[in-house]
C-alpha positions as CSV (number, residue, x, y, z in Angstrom):
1,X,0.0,0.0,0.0
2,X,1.5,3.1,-1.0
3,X,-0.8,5.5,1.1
4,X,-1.5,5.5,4.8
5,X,-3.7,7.9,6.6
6,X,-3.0,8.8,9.9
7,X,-3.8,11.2,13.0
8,X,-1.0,14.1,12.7
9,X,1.9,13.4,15.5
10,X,4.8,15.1,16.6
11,X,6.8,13.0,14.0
12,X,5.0,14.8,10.2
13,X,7.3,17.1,9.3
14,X,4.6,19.3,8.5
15,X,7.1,22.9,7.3
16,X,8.0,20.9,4.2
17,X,4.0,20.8,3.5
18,X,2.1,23.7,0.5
19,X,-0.7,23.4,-1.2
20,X,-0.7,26.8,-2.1
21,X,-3.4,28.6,-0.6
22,X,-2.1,30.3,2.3
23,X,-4.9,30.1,5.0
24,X,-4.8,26.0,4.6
25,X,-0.8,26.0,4.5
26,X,-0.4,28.5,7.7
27,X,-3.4,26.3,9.4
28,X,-1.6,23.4,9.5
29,X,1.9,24.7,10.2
30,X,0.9,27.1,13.1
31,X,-2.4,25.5,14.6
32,X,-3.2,22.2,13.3
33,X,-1.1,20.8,15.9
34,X,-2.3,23.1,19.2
35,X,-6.2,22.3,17.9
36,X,-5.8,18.7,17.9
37,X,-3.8,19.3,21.6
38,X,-6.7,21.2,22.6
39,X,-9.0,19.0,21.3
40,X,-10.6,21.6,19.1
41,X,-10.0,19.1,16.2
42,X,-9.1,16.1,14.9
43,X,-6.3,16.2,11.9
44,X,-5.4,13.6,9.7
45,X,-2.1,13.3,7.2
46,X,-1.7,11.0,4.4
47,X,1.3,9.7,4.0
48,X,2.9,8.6,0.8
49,X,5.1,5.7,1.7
50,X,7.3,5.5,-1.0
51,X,8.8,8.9,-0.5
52,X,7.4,9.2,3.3
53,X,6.1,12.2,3.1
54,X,3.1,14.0,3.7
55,X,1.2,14.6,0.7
56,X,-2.4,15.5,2.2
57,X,-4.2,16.7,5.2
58,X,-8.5,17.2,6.6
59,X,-9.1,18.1,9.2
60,X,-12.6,17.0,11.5
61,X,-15.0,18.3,14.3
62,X,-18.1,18.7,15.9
63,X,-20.4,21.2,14.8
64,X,-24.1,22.2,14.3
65,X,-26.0,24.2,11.8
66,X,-29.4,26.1,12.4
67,X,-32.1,24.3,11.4
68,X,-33.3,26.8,9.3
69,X,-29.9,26.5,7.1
70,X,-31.2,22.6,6.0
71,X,-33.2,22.7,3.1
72,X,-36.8,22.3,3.1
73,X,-36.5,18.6,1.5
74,X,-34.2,17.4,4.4
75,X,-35.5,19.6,7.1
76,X,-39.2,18.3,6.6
77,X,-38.0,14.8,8.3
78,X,-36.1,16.5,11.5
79,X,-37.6,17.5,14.6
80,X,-39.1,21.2,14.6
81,X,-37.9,21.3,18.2
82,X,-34.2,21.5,17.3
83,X,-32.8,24.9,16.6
84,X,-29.7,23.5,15.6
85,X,-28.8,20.1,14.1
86,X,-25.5,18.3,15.0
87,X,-23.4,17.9,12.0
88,X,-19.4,17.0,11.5
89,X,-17.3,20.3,9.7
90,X,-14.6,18.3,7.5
91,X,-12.5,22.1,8.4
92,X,-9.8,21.9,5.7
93,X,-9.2,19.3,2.9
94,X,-5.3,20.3,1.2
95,X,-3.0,18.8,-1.3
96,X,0.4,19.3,-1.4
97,X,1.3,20.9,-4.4
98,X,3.7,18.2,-5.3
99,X,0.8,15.8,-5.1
100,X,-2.1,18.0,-6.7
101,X,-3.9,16.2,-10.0
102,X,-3.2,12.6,-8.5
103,X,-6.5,11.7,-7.0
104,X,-5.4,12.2,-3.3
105,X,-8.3,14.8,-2.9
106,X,-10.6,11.9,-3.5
107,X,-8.9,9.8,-1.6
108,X,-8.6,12.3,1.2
109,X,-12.8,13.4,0.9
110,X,-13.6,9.1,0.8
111,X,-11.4,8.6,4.1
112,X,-12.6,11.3,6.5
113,X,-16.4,10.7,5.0
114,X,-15.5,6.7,6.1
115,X,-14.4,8.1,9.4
116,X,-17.4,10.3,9.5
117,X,-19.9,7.4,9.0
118,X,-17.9,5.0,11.9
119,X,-18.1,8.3,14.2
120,X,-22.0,8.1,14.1
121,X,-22.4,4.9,15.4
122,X,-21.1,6.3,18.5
123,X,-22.6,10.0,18.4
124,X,-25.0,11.8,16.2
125,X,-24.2,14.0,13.1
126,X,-27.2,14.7,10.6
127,X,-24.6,15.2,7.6
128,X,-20.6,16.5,6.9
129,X,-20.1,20.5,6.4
130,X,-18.1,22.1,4.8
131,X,-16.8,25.5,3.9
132,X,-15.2,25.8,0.4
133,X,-12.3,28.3,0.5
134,X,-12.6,29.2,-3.3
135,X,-14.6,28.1,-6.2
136,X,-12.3,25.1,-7.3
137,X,-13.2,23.7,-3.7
138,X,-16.3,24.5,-3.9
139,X,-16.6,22.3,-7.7
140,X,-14.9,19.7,-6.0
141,X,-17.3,19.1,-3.2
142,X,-20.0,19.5,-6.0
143,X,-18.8,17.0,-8.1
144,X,-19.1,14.3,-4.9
145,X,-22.7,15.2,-4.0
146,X,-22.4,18.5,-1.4
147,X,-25.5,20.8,-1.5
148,X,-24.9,24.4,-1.1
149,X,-26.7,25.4,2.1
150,X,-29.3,28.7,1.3
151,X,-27.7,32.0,3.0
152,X,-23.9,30.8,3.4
153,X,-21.3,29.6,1.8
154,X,-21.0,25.7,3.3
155,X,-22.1,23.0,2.3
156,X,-23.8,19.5,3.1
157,X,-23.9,15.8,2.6
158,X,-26.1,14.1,4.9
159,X,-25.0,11.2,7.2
160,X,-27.9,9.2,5.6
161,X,-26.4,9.3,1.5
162,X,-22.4,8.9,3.3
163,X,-24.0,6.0,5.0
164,X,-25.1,4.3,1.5
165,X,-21.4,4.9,0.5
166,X,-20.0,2.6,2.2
167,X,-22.6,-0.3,2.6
């Protein structure tokens, strides 16, 4: 197996790491580290094994969206009780640049949605945000089934369609 996906450690060299876009590249070299020490998130690295190196990153935690945010179709089956509806924010999704038109975005998205679906035997999420940082992200997550949520700029996949996924 060439790639191996793993919870960022003291040992990633994670300064050798760019993607490119500044925000995601000064994330995980300043903060990536003190959020998953503070518990404010979970980060995980894949590693390419032939040339040990880190050639992606996501990032995942708890979150919740108003209710009114859901679209009518989804919201119609929810409680009308809830103001807000637990949800999981896959946070940042980066390539490095050396690694960029390989697949490892796919590869990336299908692991933390597969950690995602495991997470909710244990504790409830209705679906996986996310915030595109630009519009390439934003196609991306299109292209795998995210819904652009009315009156922001994240998206959606609900639990139940990541669930069918991996069946």
């Amino acid at each position: 197996m060439r790639y191996l996906t793993e919870p960022l450690n003291t040992k990633h060299d994670r300064i050798n790491f760019s993607c490119g876009k500044d925000l995601l590249d000064n994330y995980f070299w300043r903060q990536a580290k003190q959020d998953v020490k503070r518990k404010l998130s979970a980060c995980f690295v894949l590693i390419d094994t032939e040339v040990d190196r880190i050639s992606g990153y996501y990032t995942l935690s708890s979150n919740s969206i108003s209710n009114e945010l859901i679209p009518d179709s989804y919201r119609k089956n929810l409680p009308k009780s809830y103001s807000s509806i637990p949800t999981i924010l896959l946070g940042g999704l980066a390539i490095d640049k050396e690694f960029q038109e390989k697949g490892i975005g796919k590869i990336l998205l299908i692991d933390s949605l597969k950690r995602c679906s495991d997470t909710t035997d244990s504790i409830g999420a209705f679906a996986v945000i996310v915030d595109p940082i630009d519009e390439d992200a934003e196609r991306f997550y299109n292209k795998y089934g995210f819904t652009k949520l009315p009156d922001s700029g994240k998206m959606f996949l609900p639990m139940k369609t990541i669930k069918e996924l991996f069946k």
